[in-house]
C-alpha positions as CSV (number, residue, x, y, z in Angstrom):
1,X,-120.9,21.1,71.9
2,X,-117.6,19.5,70.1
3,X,-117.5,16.5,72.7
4,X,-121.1,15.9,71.5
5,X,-119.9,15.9,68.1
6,X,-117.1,14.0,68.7
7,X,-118.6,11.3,70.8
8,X,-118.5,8.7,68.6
9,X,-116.6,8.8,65.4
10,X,-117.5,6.3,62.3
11,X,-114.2,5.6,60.1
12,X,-115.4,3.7,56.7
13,X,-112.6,2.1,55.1
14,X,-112.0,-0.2,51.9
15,X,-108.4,-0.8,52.4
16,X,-106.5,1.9,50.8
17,X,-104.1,3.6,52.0
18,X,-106.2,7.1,50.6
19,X,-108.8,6.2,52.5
20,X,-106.9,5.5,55.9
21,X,-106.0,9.5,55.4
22,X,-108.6,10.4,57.5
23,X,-107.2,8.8,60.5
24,X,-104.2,11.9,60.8
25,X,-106.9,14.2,62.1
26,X,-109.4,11.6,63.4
27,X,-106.8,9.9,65.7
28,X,-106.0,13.7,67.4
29,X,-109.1,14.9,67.9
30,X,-110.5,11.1,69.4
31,X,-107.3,11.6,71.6
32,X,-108.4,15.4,72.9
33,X,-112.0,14.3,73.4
34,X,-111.7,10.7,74.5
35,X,-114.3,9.2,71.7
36,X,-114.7,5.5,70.2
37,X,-113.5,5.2,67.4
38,X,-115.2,2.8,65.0
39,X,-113.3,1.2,62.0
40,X,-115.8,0.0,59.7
41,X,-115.8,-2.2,56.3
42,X,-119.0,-2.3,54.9
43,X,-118.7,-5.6,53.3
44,X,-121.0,-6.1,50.3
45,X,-122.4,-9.8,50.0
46,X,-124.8,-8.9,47.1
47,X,-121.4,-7.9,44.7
48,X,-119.3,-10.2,43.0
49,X,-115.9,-11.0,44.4
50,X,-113.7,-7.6,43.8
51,X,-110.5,-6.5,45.2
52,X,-109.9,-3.2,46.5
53,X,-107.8,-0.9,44.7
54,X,-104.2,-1.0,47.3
55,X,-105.7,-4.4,49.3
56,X,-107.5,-7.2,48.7
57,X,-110.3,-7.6,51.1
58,X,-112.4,-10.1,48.8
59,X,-113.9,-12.0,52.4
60,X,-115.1,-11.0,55.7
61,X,-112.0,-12.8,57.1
62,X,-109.4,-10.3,55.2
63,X,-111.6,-7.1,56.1
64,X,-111.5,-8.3,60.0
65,X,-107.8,-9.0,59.6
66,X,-107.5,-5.6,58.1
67,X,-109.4,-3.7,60.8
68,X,-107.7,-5.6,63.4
69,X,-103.9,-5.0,61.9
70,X,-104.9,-1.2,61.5
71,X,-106.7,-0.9,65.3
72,X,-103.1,-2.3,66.5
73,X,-101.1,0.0,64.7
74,X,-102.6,2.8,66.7
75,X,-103.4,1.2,69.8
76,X,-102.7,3.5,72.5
77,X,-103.4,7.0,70.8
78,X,-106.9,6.6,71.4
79,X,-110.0,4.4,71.7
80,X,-110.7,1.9,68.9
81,X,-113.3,-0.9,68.1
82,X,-113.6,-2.7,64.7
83,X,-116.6,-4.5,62.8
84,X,-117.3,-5.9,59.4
85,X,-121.1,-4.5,58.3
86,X,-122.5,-7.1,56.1
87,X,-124.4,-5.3,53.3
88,X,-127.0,-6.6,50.6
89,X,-126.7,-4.1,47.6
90,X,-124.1,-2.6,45.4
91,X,-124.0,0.8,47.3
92,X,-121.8,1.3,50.4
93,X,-122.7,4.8,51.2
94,X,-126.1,2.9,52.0
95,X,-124.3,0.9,54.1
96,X,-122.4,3.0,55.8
97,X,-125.5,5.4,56.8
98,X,-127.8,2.4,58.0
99,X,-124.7,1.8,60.4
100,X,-124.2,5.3,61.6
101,X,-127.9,5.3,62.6
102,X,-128.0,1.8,64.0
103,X,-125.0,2.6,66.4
104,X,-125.9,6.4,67.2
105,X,-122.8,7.6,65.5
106,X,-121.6,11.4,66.3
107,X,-119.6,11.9,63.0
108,X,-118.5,9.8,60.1
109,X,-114.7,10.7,58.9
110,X,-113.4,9.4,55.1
111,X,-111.7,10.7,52.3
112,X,-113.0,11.4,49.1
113,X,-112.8,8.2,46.9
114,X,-111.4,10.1,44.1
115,X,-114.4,9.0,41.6
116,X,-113.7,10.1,38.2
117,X,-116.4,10.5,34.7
118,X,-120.1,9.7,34.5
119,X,-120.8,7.8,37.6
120,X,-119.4,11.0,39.4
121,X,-121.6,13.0,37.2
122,X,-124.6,10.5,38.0
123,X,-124.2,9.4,41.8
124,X,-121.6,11.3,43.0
125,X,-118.6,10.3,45.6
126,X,-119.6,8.2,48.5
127,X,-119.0,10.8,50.3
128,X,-121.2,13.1,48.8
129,X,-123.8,10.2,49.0
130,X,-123.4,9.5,52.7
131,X,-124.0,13.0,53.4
132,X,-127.1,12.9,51.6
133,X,-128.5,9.6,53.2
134,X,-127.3,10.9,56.3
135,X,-128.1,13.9,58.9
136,X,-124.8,12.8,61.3
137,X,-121.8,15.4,61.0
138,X,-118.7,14.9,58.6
139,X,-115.2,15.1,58.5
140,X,-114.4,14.4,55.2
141,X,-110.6,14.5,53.8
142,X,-110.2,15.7,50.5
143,X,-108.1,13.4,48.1
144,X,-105.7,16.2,46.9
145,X,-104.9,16.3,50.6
146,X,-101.4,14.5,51.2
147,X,-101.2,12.1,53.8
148,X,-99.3,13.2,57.0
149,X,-99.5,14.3,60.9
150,X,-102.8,16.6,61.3
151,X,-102.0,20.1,63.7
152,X,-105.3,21.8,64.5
153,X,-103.2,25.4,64.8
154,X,-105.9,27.2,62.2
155,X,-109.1,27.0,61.9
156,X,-110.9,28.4,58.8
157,X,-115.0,29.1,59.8
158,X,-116.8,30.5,56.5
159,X,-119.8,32.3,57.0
160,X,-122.8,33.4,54.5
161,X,-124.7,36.1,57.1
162,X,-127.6,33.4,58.0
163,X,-128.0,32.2,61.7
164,X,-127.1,28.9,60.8
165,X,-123.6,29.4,59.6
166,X,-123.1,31.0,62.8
167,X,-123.8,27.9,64.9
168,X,-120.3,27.0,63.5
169,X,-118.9,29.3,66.3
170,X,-119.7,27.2,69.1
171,X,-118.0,24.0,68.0
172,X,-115.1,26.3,67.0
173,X,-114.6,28.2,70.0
174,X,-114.4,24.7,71.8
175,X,-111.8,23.2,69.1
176,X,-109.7,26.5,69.8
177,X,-110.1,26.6,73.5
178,X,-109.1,22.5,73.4
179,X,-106.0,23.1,70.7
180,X,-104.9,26.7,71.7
181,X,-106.2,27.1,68.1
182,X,-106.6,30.6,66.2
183,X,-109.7,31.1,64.2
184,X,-110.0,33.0,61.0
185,X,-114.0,33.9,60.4
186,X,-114.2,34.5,56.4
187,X,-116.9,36.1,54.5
188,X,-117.3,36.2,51.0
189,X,-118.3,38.9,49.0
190,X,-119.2,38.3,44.8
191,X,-118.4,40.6,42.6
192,X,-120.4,41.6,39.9
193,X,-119.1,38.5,37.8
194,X,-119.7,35.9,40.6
195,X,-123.5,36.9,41.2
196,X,-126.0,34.2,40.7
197,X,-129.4,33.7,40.7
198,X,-131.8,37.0,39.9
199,X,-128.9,39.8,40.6
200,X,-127.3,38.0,37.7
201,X,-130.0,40.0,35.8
202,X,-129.5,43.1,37.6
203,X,-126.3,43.1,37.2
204,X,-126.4,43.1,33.9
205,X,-128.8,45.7,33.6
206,X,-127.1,48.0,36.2
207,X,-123.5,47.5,36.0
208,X,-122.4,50.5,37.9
209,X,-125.1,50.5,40.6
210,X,-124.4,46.7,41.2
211,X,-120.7,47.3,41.8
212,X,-121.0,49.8,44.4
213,X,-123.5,48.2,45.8
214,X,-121.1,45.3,46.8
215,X,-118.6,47.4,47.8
216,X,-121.0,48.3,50.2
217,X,-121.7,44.9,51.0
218,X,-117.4,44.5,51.6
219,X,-117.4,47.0,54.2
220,X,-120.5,45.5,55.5
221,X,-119.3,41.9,55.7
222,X,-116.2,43.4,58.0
223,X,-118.6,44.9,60.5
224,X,-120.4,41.5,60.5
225,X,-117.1,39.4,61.0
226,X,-116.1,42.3,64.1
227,X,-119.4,41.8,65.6
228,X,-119.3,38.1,65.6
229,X,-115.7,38.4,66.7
230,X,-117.3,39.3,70.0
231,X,-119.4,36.8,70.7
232,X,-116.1,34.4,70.7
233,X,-113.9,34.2,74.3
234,X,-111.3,36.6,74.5
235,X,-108.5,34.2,75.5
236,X,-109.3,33.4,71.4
237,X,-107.1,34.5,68.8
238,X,-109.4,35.7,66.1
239,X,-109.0,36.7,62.2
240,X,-111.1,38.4,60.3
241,X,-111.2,38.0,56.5
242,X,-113.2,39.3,53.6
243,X,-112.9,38.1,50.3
244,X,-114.3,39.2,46.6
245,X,-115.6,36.1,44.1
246,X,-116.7,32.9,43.7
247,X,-117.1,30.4,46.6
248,X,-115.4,27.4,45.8
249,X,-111.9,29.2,44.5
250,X,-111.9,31.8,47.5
251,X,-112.1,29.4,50.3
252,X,-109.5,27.5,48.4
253,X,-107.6,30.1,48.5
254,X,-108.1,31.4,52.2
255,X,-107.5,28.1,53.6
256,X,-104.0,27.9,51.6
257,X,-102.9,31.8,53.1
258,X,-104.0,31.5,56.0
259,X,-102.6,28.2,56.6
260,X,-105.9,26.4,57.6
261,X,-106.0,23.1,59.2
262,X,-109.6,22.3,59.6
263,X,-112.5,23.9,57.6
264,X,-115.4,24.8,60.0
265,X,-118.7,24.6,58.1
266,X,-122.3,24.6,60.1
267,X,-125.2,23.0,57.4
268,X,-128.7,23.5,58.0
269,X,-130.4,20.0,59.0
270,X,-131.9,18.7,55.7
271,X,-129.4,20.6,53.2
272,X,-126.2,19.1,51.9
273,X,-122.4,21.2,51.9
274,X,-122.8,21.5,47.9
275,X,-126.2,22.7,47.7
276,X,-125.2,25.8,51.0
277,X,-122.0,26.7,49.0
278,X,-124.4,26.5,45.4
279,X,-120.8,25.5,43.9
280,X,-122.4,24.0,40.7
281,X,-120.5,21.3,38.6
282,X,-116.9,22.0,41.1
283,X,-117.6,21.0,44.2
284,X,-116.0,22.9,47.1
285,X,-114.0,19.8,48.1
286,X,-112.3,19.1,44.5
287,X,-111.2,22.8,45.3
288,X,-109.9,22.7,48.5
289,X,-106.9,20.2,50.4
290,X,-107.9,20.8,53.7
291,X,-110.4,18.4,55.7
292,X,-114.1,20.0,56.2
293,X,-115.9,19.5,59.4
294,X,-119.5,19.2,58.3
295,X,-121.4,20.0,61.8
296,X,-125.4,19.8,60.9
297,X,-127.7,21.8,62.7
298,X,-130.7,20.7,65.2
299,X,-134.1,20.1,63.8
300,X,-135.3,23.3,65.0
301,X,-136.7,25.6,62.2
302,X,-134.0,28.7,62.0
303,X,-134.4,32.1,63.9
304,X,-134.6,35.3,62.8
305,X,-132.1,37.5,63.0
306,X,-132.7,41.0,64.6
307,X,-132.6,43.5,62.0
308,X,-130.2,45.3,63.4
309,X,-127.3,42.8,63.3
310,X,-128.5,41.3,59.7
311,X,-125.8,42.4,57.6
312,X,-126.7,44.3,54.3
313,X,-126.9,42.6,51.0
314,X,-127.8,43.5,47.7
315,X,-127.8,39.8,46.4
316,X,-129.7,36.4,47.1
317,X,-128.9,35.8,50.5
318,X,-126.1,32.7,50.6
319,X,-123.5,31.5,49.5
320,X,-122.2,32.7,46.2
321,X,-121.1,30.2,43.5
C-alpha cells in the first residue's frame, strides 16, 4: 500500500527556503520507493506583481529558473520533473488541488506557511485548505520543524479505537519493513478534564464514577494496542503507549519521547486531520514538529467492528480534544 501512496509525490513551492523543508523527508522516501517527484509553482496570473517572502519569483521565467536550479541541486537522489501551473485567482491551495487531480498525484508534501491573525482564523493555512479541497494524501512539515536530514528510525501511529485509524497499520508496517523502522502505536485516553462533547456533562454530574470509568478505559486501551500489536509482522519492533489528556498536547508530547520521525495518521475519506483529532482553535500541527503523513481512506463506507475486539469507552467515540 505505501508505493501506492508514494507513487507520485506533488511538492508546491513559493520559493522559500521554509517551504523547500519538506524536501528532507520527501527526497528519502522518493529514493526508497522510486516515485516522480513533481516541483510545482502555482503561478497566479490573476494577482498583482508580488515577491515571495526569501525569493522573488514575480514571472513564470524566475519560477522555471527556480524549479530548474532546485531539481539540479538534487539530481541524482531521486526522480524529479518541474512545471509552472498558471492559475487565475488569488488562492493557490486551489491551484495546487486542480493540479493534483489533473496529474493523478499520490501525495502532496509542504510545510506549513506559518500564517499568522485573522486570515488564519478565516481561511486557514494552505495547507489546511489543500486538504480540504483535496481527497489525495499529505505529508505536511510543520513550520516549528527545523530544517535538516529526515531519518525514518520512529514511527509514531495514533489511534482513536475506529476501524479507520487502523488502516494506518498497513502503510506503516510497509515504511518499517522498507526503513528497518520501529513503530510506537499510541492511544489516548481523556481524563475527566479533557472530556468533550455530552460526557462533558456527565462528568460533571458524576465526578467519581467518570474517573474510574476511564481508568477502565486506560487498561482497556492497552489491551487494544497488544491486540493490534499482533496484526503487525513479527520482524517489527513494536511500542505500545497509553497516554491521559488532551489530543493535541499528548501527541506532542509522545512524538518528542519517543523520538518520532514521521506521524502516521489514517483520515476517513471526506473528513479533514483537524476535524478527526476535534483539536478546536490549536491545531494538532501548531503543536507538534514532526512531519504528519495524512494517508486518506478508500471510498468505501467503514466496517463494523466485531464486538468483541471494540475496545470499551465510556466517552464519544474519537478523538479527544
Amino acid at each position: 500500500m505505501a508505493a501506492q501512496v508514494f507513487q507520485r509525490l506533488l511538492v508546491p513551492l513559493n520559493g522559500s527556503q521554509r517551504a523547500e523543508a519538506i524536501l528532507a523527508p520527501v527526497v528519502v522516501l522518493a529514493a526508497r520507493y522510486d516515485a516522480l517527484v513533481t516541483l510545482l509553482h502555482v503561478h497566479d496570473q490573476s494577482a498583482p506583481t508580488r515577491a515571495s517572502e526569501e525569493r522573488r519569483l514575480v514571472s513564470v521565467a524566475d519560477a522555471h529558473q527556480y524549479l530548474t536550479g532546485l531539481r539540479a541541486r538534487y539530481d541524482g537522489s531521486a526522480t524529479f520533473e518541474t512545471h509552472v501551473h498558471l492559475h487565475h485567482g488569488h488562492n493557490v491551495a486551489h491551484g495546487i488541488a486542480a493540479y493534483a487531480r489533473s496529474h493523478h498525484t499520490t501525495l502532496i508534501a509542504l510545510t506549513t506557511q506559518g500564517t499568522r491573525g485573522l486570515r488564519r482564523r478565516l481561511v486557514g493555512s494552505i495547507a489546511h485548505q489543500v486538504e480540504r479541497l483535496t481527497t489525495t494524501g499529505l505529508l505536511i512539515q510543520p513550520t516549528r520543524r527545523r530544517p535538516g536530514s529526515f531519518n525514518c528510525r520512529t514511527l509514531l501511529v495514533p489511534l482513536d479505537g475506529s476501524v479507520d485509524a487502523e488502516r494506518a497499520l498497513d502503510v506503516s508496517a510497509s515504511l518499517a519493513l522498507t526503513f528497518h523502522a520501529r513503530v510506537c502505536l499510541t492511544r489516548i485516553v481523556p481524563t475527566r478534564r479533557t472530556v468533550r462533547g455530552v460526557d462533558v456533562a456527565i462528568g460533571s454530574l458524576l465526578p467519581r464514577a467518570t474517573t474510574e470509568l476511564l481508568a477502565q478505559d486506560e487498561v482497556a486501551a492497552g489491551d487494544y494496542l497488544a491486540a493490534l500489536q499482533g496484526r503487525l509482522p513479527p520482524m517489527i519492533q513494536v511500542l505500545r503507549d497509553v497516554r491521559r489528556g488532551a489530543t493535541a498536547p499528548q501527541l506532542a508530547v509522545a512524538s518528542q519521547c519517543l523520538d518520532a520521525d514521521l506521524i502516521v495518521i489514517q483520515v476517513p475519506q471526506g473528513a479533514t486531520l483537524t476535524h478527526l483529532l476535534d483539536t478546536r482553535s490549536t491545531n494538532i500541527l501548531g503543536a507538534i514538529d514532526r512531519p504528519v503523513l495524512v494517508v486518506r481512506s478508500g471510498d468505501d463506507p467503514p466496517r463494523e467492528r466485531p464486538a468483541a475486539h471494540r475496545p470499551t469507552s465510556t466517552h464519544t467515540p474519537g478523538w479527544s480534544a
